[in-house]
N, C-alpha and C positions, 0 to 999 in steps of 0.2 A: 392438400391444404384446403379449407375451408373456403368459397365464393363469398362474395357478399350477398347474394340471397339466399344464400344458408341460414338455419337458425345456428347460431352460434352462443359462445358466453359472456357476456360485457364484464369485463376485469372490473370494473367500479362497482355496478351493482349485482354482480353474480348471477341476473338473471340470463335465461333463455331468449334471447331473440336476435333478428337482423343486424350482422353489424361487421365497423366499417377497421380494416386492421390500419394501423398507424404508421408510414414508415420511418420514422424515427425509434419509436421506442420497441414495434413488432408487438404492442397488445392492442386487444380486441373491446373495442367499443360500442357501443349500442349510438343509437344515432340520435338520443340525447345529448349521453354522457361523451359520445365524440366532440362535441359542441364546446361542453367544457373543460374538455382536455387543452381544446385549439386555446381555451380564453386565459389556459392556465400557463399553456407555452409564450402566450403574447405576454401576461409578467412575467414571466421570466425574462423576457427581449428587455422590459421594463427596467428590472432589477439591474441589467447586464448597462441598461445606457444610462441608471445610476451611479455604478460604479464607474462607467467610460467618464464620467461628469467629475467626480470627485476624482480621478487620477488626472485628469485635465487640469485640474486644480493644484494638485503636488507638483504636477512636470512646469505647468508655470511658475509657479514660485521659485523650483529651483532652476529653471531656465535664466527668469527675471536676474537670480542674487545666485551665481555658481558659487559664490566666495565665502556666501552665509548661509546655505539652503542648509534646515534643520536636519537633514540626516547625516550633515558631513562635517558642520561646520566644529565640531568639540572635540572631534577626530583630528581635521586637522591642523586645529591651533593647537593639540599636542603634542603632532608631529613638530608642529615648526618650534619648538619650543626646545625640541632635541635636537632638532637640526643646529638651531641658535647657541646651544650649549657646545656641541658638540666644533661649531666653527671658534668657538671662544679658546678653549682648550689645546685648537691648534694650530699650525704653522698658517701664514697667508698665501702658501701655493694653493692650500685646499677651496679658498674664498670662494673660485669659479664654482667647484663642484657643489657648492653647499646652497649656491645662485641659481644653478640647477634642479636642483632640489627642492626647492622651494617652489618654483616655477609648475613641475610637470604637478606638486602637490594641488597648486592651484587651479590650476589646468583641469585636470584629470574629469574634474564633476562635471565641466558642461562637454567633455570631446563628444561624447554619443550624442547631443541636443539635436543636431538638424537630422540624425537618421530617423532616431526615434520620433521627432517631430512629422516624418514624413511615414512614419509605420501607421502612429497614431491617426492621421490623417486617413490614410488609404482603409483604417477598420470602422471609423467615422463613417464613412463613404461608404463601405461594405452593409454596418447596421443601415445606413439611412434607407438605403436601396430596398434591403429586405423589408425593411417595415413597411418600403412604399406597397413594394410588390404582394403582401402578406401571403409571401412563399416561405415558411422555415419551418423544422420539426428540432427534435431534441439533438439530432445531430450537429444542423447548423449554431444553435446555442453553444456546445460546447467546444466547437473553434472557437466561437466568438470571445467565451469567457478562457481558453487557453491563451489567445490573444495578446487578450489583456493582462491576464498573470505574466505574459514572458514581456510584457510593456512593463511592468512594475519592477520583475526584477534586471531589466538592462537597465532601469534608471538608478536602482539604489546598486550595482557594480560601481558609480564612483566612489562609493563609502568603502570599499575593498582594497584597502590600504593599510601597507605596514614600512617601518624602517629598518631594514638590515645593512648590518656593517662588515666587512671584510677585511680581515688582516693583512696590512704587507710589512716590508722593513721598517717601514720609516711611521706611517700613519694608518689610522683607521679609516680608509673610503668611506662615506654615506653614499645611498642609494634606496630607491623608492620601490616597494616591490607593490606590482598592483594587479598582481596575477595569483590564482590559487592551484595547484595540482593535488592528485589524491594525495592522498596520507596512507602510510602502510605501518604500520606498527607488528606487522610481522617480518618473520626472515625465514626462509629457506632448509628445510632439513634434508639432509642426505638420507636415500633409502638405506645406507648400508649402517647409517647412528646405531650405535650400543646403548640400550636404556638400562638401566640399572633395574635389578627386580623387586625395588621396592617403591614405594610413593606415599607420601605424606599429603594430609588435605589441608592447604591453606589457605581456602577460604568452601564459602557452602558446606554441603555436608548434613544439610538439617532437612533434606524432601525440597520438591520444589514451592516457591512460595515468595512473598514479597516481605519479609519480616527481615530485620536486620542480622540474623544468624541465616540467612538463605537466600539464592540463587534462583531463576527461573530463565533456561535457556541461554547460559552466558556463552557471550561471543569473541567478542576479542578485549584483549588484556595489554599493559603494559604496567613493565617492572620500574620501581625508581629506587636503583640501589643506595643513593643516598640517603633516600629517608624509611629502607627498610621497609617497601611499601607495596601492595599493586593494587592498580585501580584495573576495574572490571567493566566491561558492555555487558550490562546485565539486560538482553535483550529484550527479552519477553515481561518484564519489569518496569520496563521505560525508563533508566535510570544509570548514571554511573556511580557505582560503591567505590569505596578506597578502603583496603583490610591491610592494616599494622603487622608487621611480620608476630605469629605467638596473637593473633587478637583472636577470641569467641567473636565477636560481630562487626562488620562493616558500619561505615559509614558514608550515607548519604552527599556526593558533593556535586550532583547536576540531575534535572529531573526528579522523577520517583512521585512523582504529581498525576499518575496518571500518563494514560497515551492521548497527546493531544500536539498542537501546534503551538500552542501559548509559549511565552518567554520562559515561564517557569517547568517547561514540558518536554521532552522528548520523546520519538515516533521510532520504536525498536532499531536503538544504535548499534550499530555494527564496531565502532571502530574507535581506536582515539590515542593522543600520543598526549606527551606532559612538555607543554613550551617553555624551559628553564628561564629563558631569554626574560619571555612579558610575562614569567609565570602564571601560564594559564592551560585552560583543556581546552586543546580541539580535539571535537569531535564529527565522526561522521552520523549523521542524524539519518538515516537510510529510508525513515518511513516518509520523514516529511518533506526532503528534497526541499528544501525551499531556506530563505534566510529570515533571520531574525534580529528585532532589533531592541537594544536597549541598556539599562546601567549593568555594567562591568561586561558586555558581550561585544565582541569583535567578531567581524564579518567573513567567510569565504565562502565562491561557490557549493553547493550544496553541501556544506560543513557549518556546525555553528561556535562560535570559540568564548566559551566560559572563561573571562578572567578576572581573579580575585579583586573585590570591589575594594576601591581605597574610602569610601566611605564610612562614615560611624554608623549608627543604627539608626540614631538621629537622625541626621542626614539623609541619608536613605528612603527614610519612610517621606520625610519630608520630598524629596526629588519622584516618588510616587504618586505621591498627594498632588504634586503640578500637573505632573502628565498627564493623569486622569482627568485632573480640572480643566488640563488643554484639550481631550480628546472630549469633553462633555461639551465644551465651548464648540469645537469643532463641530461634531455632529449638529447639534443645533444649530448651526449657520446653514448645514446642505440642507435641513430638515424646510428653514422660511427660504429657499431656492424652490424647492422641488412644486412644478404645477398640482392648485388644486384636483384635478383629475386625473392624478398619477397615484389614485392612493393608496394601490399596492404598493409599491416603490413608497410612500412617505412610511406604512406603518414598517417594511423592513427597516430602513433605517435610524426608527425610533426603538426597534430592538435592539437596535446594534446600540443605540445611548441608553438602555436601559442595563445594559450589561457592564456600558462605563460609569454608571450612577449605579450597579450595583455595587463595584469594586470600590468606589470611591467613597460607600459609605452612606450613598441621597436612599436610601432605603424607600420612602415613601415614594417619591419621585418616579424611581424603577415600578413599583408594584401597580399604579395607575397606567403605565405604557405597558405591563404583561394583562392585566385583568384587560384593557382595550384589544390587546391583539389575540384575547382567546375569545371573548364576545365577535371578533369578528369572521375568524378559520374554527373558532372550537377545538382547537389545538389543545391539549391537557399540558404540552410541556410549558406551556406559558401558567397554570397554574400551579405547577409544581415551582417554577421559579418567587413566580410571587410569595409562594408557602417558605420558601427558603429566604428569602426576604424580611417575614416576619421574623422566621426564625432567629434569623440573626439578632433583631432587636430584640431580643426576647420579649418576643411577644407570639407564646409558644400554644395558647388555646386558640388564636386568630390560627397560625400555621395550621395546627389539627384541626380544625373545620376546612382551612381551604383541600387540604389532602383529603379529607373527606370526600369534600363537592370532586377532587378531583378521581379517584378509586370507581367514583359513583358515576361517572364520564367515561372512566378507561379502567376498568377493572387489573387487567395486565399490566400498570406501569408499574416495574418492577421497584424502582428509587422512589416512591411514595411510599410504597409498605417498609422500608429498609429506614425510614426518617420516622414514621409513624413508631417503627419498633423503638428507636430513641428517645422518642415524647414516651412509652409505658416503661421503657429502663429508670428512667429518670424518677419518675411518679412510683417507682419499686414493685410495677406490677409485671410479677416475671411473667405469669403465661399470658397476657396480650401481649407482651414482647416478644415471646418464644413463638408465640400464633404468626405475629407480622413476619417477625425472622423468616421465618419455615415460606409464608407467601412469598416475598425478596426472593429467594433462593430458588423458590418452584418461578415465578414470571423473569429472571433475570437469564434463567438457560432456556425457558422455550421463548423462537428465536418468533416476531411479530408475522410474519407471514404462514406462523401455521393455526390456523384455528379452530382447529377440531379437536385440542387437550387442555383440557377446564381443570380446575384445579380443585381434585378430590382425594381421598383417603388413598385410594388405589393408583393413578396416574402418581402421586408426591412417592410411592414404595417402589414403584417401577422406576421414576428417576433417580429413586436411591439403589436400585441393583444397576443402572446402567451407569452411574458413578463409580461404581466399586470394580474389585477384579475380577466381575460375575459380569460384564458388561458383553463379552463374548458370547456364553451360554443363551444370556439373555434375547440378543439378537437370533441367534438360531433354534431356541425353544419358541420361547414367548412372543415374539415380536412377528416371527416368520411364518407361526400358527393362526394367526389375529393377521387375517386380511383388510381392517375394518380402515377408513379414515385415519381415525386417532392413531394408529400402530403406524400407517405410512409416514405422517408427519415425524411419530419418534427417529423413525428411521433418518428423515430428511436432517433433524435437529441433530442429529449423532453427525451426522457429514457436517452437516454446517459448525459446529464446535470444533470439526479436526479430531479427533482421537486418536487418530495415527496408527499405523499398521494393520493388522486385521482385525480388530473389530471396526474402523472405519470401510474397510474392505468387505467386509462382511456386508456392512447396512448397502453400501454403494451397488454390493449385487444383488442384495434381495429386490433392491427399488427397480434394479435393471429389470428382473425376472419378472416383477408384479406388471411393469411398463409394458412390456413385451405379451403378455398374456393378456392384455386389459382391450380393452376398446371404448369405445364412446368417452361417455363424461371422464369415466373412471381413468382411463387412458389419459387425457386431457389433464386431470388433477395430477397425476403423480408429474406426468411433462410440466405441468408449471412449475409443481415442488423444486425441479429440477434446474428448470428456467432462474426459478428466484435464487438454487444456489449460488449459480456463475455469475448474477448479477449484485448478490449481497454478499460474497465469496469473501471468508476471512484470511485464507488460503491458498495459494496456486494450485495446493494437491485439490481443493474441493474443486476446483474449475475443473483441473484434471480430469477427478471423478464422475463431476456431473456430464460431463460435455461426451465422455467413455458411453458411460449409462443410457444417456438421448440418443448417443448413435446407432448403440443395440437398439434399444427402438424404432428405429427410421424416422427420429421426431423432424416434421418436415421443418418446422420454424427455425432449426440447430444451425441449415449449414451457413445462414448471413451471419451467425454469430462467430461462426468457425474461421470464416473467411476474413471475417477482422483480425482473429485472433491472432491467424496462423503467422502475421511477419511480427507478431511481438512475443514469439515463443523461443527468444533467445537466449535466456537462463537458462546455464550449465547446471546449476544447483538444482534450481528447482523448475524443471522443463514440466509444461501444460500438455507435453503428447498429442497438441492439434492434429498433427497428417496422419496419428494414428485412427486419431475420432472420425477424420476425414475418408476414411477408407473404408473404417469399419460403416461411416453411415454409407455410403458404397453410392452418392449422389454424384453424377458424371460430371457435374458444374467445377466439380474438384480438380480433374485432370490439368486442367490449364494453369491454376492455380498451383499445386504442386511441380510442376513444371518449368515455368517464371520463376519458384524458389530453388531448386536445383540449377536453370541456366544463368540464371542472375543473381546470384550471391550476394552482392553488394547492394542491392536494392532494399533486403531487409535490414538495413542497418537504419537507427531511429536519430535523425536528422538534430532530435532534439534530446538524446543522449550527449552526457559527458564523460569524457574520457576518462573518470574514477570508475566508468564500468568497461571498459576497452576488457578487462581481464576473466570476466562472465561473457561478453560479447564474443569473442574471439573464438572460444570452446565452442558457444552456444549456437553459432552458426554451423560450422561443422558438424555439431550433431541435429541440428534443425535439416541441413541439408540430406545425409544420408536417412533420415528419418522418412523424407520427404521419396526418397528413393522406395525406399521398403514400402511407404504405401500407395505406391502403386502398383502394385502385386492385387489389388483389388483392382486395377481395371483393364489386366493383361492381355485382355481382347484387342485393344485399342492400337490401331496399329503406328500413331504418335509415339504411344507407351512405349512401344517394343523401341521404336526407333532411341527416344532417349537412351532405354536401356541399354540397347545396343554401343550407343557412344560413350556411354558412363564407364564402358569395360576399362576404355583408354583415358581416365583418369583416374589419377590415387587416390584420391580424397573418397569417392565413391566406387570405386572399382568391385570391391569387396560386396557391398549392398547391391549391387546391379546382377554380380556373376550369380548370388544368391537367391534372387528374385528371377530371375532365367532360369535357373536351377529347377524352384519347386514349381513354377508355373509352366514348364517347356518340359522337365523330367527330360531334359537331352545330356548326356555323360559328360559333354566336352566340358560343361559349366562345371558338374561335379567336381572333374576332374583337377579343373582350373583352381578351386577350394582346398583341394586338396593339397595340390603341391603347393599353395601357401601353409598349409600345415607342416607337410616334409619339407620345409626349408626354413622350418623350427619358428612360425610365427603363430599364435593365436588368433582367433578371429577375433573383427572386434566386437563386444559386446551387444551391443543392437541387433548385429548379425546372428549371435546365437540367440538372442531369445526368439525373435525371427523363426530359423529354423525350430527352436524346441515345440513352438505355436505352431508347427507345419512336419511336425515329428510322424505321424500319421500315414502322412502323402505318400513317404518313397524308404526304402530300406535306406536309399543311399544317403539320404538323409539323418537317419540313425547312424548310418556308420561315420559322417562327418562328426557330430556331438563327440562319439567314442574317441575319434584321433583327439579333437579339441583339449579333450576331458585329461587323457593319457598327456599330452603335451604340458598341461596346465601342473600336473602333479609331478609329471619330473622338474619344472623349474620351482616349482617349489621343497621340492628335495634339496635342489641345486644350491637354494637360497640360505635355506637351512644349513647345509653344510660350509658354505660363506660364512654365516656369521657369528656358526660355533668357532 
């Protein structure tokens, strides 16, 4: 690893010189641009005791008025409305219960006050301190602002309220439910099911894509046999469809606005059931973890419950027009709080009002608060919004000069060429429309971190064979021939899209190979490439890959990154292969760490996990654990190592991965032997365990001959099977 009186690279200005590494973010700075990193981390601190300031502000009011605080109070003057109905209707044994009821409804909003009140306090105390001390990097920041996120959402849990009823002989109970558990909309198949050998497509079917005849990554589903219906997690779409039994196209009934947080948005859903009761969707929102609020939505833990608005349209729009006008009001009150000399902190949250003056319609308003905040960062997305602003008003030759001024600032924004081509569609000039298009297309897949592929005749033909089913070829002719800059980034941008199976595999190795061979700057460039994947990562498999990649390398900066990773590599679905990275980067700082994950299990469980994932978690440790076994086969010298391995014999869970790691590391028979007779007493190994040995096929005959029993074992239970279920 580079000294500081090294000449090194400064991440900000690319050049050559002295410089100082960060320990928060792990890049390299010149001892300017260090300067303005610190000045850029202290707004952030800024930003972070703006928002501490304005949740100060919601937790007192609804501390102040538990009975009327805005996020509860329309919620539960509906409940009491059914409560009140519901005691009208029956006998006066029920009076007490329905007195209850009313009570815990009232109740409920301030129970959490004095905790939260005291969380609040102690992160008060926490900022004040740090900013005395001006001790923090980007790590500290993001406690601070997780913090406050988990402050926001235990305040708005008292809105987490619903009324269920339960049948007996005589009356219907009321009762206040003000808890959420997952939601399963699946059920259980037996291995031994008979499927029928045919299947009809009832819904998708038309390529993947977001078009109302089509699917993209559907995930879970539920059937509603009354209305002859299923509604779909159309995952990768961000959207739930509903297709009519016999329908050509779905429709549209949550999402489909885009991947985003917004009320009207969903973050690739997983899951969702049909609530007959308050006819509505819940669903599980997977990407965005978080609650959302607003007309016809009801609340639970990391779910958000779409139900049918009882409003007209009229109305509607009209109940939109207030909010907006309350949150423009709103913002403008923190805006004359906030001290003159905070005025990082005032212009962010004059964007945040210009985003509600854009919704709301102040169009000019908005466009004076983005032109201020690109005069003062040069930010082009502040001029892209203002162009959109005009747009709206049509006032569409103002727009095309601002997308000008802004193209002319940032050549690559890809959604200025993409708005630009709709100003010449309009005006019926197809080829500057077809020109913009084709730009859109070419800046929107090369990902901003690589900048050595400009947009020419040749670079736009090359993203059109690595779009197609030439995308393979392509990687191993053209790409792997072309040592140059430009070709490496291709490669990086093929990982960072995800491509999935081998041609992602492909790029992920060629980058390995070129890393590996390289040295100095050239070395340097492709590790960052690498760097930037994991940390702009659209995918677990890219972390996966990149972090594989770095450790063929020996990239020294990898293993702080590793060693965070590794207790959050709990996903049975889609496992990141840390201990494997860890091994292969073959750094001894690893031993202890993978160690602590084998003797202490329970340690990597995420504090701040909810029990909708108990069912990913539970696998995922299990195979994080013997993972964790196998890689240390890379430091079998160690005579800790041996030790663990030695105790792992005598437990199940690992047993398997330890006699195996003895095995090719000791070549002593009795381990073989021990594999063995798990084979003759007709079990399989586990999976992990063979690819293990196949990566270690090489080493020892005896080796080969374990694969062959596995192998033979594996084909008679599947003969076995077969003849089951004829």
């Amino acid at each position: 690893m580079a000294s500081k009186s090294e000449r090194t690279r400064c991440i900000t200005c690319d050049k050559e010189k002295r410089a100082v590494r960060c320990e928060g973010c792990y890049q390299l700075f010149c001892y300017e641009h260090f300067t303005d990193h610190r000045q850029a981390l202290s707004r952030q601190l800024d930003q972070i005791e703006a928002s501490r300031d304005l949740f100060r502000q919601k937790f007192n009011e609804q501390a102040s008025h538990p009975q009327t605080s805005s996020s509860s109070h329309s919620q539960v003057h509906l409940l009491m409305r059914q409560v009140d109905q519901w005691e009208e209707e029956s006998i006066k044994t029920i009076q007490q219960t329905a007195s209850e009821c009313r009570q815990l409804l009232i109740q409920n909003t301030s129970r959490s006050a004095p905790q939260t009140e005291t969380n609040l306090a102690k992160l008060t105390e926490e900022i004040r301190q740090t900013r005395k001390e001006n001790d923090f990097n980007e790590i500290d920041l993001k406690k601070f602002d997780e913090q406050l996120k988990q402050l926001s959402i235990d305040i708005d849990k008292s809105s987490h309220m619903a009324v269920q009823q339960s049948s007996t002989t005589l009356i219907k109970k009321l009762s206040v439910v003000i808890s959420a558990r997952k939601l399963l909309s699946t059920i259980n198949i037996s291995n031994s099911t008979k499927w029928k050998q045919y299947a009809v497509t009832v819904a998708g079917g038309n390529g993947e894509g977001n078009q109302l005849n089509q699917l993209s990554r559907p995930y879970g589903i539920y059937i509603d046999d009354e209305d002859q219906s299923i509604y779909i997690a159309d995952q990768w779409s961000h959207r739930i469809v509903k297709w009519k039994s016999g329908a050509s196209h779905g429709q549209v009934v949550a999402g489909g606005n885009g991947e985003g947080s917004r009320l009207d948005q969903l973050n690739h859903p997983t899951d969702l059931i049909v609530d007959k009761n308050s006819d509505s969707l819940i669903i599980c929102d997977w990407g965005n973890r978080r609650v959302i609020e607003g007309s016809g939505v009801s609340h639970k833990f990391n779910s958000v419950c779409y139900t049918a608005s009882k409003m007209s349209e009229s109305e509607e729009e009209e109940w939109k027009k207030e909010r907006f006008q309350a949150a423009v009001k709103y913002y403008k009150q923190v805006i004359d709080k906030i001290p003159q000399d905070a005025s990082e902190t005032k212009i962010k949250i004059r964007t945040e009002l210009a985003q509600a003056l854009f919704t709301s319609g102040n169009f000019d308003e908005a466009v004076q608060i983005y032109e201020e905040a690109f005069n003062n960062d040069g930010d082009p997305t502040w001029l892209y919004k203002a162009a959109d602003c005009s747009w709206q008003q049509e006032k569409k030759e103002q727009a095309y000069t601002r997308l000008q001024q802004l193209i002319t600032t940032d050549p690559t924004f890809a959604d200025a060429y993409q708005l630009c081509a709709t100003y010449f569609t309009e005006k019926n000039d197809i080829t500057q429309a077809d020109e913009y298009t084709r730009r859109y297309k070419f800046y929107s897949w090369v990902p901003k971190f690589c900048r050595h592929i400009e947009y020419n005749e040749d670079n736009v033909l090359l993203l059109e064979t690595i779009q197609s089913d030439q995308a393979l070829e392509c990687i191993e002719t053209t790409l792997t021939a072309d040592t140059s800059k430009r070709s490496t980034e291709f490669l990086a941008a093929i990982c960072y899209h995800h491509y999935h199976g081998a041609v992602e595999n492909k790029a992920f190795q060629v980058l390995e190979q070129r890393g590996v061979a390289s040295e100095g700057d050239e070395r340097e460039f492709i590790g960052s490439l690498l760097m930037h994947l994991i940390k702009k990562h659209q995918s677990i498999c890219t972390i996966k890959g990149a972090a594989s990649a770095l450790a063929g390398m020996k990239y020294d900066e990898l293993f702080d990154i590793l060693a965070n990773l590794l207790p959050q590599d709990l996903n049975i679905c889609f496992p990141m292969h840390i201990p494997n990275a860890l091994g292969k980067l073959g750094d001894r700082r690893a031993i202890p760490l993978l160690i602590k994950m084998i003797e202490e299990p329970t340690d990597t469980q995420n504090d701040n996990s909810d029990s909708s994932d108990d069912f990913l978690l539970s696998g995922g440790t299990s195979r994080l654990i013997v993972e964790c076994c196998l890689a240390l086969s890379s430091f079998s010298d160690d005579e800790k190592v041996k030790e663990v391995l030695l105790n792992g014999i005598n437990k199940e869970e690992i047993r398997e991965a330890c006699f195996a790691v003895l095995a090719v590391c000791t070549e002593e028979k009795k381990y073989f032997d021990e594999l063995e007779k798990i084979l003759t007493d007709g079990n399989t190994l586990d999976y992990m365990v063979i690819e293990y040995l196949q990566n270690n096929v090489n080493k020892s005959q005896q080796v080969e001959n374990l694969l062959k029993l596995n192998d033979a074992l594996l084909i008679k239970k599947q003969q076995k099977e077969n003849v089951d279920t004829d």
